[in-house]
C-alpha positions in Angstrom: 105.1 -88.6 -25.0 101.9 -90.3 -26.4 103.3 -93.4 -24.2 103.5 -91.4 -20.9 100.0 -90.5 -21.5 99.0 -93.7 -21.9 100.4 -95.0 -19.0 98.6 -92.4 -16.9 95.1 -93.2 -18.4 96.1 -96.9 -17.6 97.2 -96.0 -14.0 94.4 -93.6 -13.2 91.9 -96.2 -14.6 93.2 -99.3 -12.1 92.7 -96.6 -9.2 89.3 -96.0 -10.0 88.5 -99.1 -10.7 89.7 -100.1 -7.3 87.5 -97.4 -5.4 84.5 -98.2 -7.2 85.0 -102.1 -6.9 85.4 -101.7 -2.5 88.4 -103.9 -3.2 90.6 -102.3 -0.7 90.1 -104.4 2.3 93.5 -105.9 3.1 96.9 -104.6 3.9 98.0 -105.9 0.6 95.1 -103.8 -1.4 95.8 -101.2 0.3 100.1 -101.1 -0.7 98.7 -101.8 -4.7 96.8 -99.0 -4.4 99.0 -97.1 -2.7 101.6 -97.9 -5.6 99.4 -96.9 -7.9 98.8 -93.6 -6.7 102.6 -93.2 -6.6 102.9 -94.3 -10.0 100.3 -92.3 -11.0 102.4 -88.6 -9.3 105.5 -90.0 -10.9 103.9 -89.8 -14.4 102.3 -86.9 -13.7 104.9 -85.1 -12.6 107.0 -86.3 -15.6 104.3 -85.1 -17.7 104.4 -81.3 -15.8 108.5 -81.5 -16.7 107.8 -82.4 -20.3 105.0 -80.1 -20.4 107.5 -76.9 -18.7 110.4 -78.6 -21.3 108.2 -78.0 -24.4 106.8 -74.7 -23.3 110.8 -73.4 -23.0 111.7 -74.7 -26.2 108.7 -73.0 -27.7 109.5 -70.0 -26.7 113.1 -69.9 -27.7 111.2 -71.1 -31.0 109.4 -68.1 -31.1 112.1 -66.1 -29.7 114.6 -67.4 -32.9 111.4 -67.1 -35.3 110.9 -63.3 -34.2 114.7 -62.6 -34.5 114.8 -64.2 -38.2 111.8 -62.4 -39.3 113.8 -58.9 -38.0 116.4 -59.7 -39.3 114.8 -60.6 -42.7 113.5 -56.8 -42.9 115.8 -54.6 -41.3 119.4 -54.0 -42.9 122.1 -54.7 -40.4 124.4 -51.8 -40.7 121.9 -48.9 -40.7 119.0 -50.7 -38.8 116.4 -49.6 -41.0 114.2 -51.6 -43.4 116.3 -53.2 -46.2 115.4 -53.0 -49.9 113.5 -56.0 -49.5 110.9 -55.1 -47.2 110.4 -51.6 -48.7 109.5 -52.6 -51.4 106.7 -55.0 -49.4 105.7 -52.0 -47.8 105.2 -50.2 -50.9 102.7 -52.5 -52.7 101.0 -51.7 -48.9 100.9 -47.8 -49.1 100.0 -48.0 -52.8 96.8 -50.0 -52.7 95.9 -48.3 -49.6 96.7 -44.5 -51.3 95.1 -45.8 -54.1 91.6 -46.8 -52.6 91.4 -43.4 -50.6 92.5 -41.5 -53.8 95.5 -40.1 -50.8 98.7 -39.1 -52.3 102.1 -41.0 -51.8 105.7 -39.8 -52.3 108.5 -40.9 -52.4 112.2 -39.3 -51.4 115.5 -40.9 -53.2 118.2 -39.7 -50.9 122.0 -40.4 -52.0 125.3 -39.6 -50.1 127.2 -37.2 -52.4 130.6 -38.6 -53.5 130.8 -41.4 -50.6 133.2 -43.5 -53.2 135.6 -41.0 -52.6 134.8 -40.6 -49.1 135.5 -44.6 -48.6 138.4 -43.9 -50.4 140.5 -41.6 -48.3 138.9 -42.5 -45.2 138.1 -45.8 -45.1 135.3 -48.1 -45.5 134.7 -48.6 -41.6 134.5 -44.7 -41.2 132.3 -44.8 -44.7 130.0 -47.4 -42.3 129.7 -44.5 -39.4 129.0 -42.1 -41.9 126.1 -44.4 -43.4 124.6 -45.0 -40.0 125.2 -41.1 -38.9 122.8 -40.0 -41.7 120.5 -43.1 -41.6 119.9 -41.9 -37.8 119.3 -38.4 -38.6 116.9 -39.3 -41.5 114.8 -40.8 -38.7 114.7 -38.3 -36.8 113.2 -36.0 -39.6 111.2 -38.7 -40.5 108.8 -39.0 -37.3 105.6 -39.8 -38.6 104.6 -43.6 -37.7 103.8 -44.5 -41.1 106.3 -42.8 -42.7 108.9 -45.4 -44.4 112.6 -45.2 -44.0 114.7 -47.7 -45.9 118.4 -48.3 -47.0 118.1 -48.9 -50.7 121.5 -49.6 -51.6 124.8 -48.8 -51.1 124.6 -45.2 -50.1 121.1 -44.7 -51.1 118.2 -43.9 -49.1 114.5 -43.5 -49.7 112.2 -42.4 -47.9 108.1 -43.2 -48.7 105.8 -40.6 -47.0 101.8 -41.7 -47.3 99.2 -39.4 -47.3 101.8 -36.2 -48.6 101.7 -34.2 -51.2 104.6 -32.5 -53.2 104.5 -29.8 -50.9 105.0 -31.6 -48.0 107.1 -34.1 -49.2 109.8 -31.2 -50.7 109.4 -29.4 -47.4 110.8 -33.2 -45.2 113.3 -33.4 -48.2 114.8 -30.0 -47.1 114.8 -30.5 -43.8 116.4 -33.4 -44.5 119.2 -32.0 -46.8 120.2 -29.0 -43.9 120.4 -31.3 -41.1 122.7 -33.9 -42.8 125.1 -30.6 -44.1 124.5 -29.4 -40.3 126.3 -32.8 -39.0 129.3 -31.8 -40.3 131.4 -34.4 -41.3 134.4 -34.0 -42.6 134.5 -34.9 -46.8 138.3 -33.7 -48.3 136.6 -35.1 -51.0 133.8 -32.8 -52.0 135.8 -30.2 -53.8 133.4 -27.8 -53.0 131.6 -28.1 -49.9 134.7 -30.0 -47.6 131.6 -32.1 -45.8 129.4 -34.7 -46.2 126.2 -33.9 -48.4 123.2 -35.5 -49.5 121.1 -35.0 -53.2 117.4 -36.0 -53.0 114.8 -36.4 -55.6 111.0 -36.2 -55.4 108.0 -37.5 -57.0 104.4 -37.3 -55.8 101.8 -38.9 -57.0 98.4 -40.3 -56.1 98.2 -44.0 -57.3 96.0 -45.2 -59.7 95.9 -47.9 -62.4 98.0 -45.7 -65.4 100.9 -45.8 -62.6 103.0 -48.2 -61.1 104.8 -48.6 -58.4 108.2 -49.0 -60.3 107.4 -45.8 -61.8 107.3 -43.8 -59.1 110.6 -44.7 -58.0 111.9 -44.1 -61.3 110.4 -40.7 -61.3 112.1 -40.0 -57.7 115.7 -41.9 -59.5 115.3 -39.1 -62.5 114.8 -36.1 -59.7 117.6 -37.1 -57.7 119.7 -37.5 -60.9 118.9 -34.3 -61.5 119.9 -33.0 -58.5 123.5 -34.6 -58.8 123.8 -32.9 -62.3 123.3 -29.9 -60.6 125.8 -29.7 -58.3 124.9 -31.8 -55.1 123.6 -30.9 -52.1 120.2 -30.2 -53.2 116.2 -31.1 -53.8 115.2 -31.8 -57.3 111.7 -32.4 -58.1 
């Protein structure tokens, strides 16, 4: 390209220098300069199809670069945020809790005996099932900066800025009844013959005696609570 371009300046410079010289007298001035003008569109206009070339191939660029970065935080089967970017978004909410002195809590949501669910019907039908409750934990979830994330497996978890226990126990209830409300079929739940979901809360507001980690743990312990229990249920 940095050829092309200095062709042009070479081309563009004889013209000039032609004008401003009065050389074009004869027939025969006139055809060079002619030619040169010529020569001069030509590279120009190759210039414009490089120029149109290089703006397409950077925006497929961009395109491909947007698509990656997606695809780096959202987790293909449920199309929510993956592990990975949660957790980015958590050292977010935490500094930013932390400096307003704002409480943040966290939901850990988990599918109540989906092993055995996969088992009699299927791993593809465990996938529907996944995306079913990952859809309807959205649509609880409305707030814009509430966080909804797949955190493994059949595990959810849900971070909610700015809530308190309170609130946060009310969403995880909500949460709880509409996923029962879906109805789907579980032969193996023994007692409730559907799909169910256990959640545990914690609720704190950052500060520098707390982590991150330890919150989550603290929401992990509620929820293993809830399973001890007997499912379906909010443990704090």
């Amino acid at each position: 390209m940095n050829s092309i371009f200095a062709r042009e300046d070479e081309v563009l410079k004889n013209a000039i220098s032609a004008l401003e010289d009065n050389i074009i007298e004869t027939d025969k001035d006139k055809e060079l300069y002619r030619n040169l003008v010529e020569e001069y569109k030509a590279l120009l206009e190759q210039t414009k199809r490089i120029t149109r070339i290089s703006d397409m191939i950077g925006n497929k660029l961009n395109c491909v670069r947007r698509s990656v970065d997606k695809a780096s935080k959202i987790d293909f089967l449920t199309n929510i945020y993956n592990r990975r970017y949660f957790n980015e978004l958590l050292i977010k909410e935490w500094k930013s809790c932390e400096e307003s002195k704002s409480f943040l809590s966290i939901l850990m949501i988990d599918v109540d005996k989906f092993k055995r669910y996969n088992d009699i019907y299927g791993h593809l039908s465990g996938d529907k099932c996944l995306k079913r409750i990952s859809e309807e934990i959205k649509n609880v979830v409305k707030e814009s900066n509430d966080i909804v994330s797949r955190y493994g497996g059949e595990e959810f978890i849900v971070l909610i800025p700015n809530s308190d226990l309170e609130k946060a126990k009310s969403m995880a209830e909500n949460l709880r009844k509409n996923i029962e409300l879906l109805g789907i079929v579980h032969q193996g739940s023994e007692k409730y013959k559907i799909v169910t979901v256990s959640i545990g809360i914690a609720s704190a507001i950052p500060n520098e005696n707390l982590s991150p980690e330890k919150l989550i743990n603290l929401a992990d312990d509620a929820l293993y609570r809830a399973k001890n229990c007997g499912r379906n249920r909010v443990s704090l």
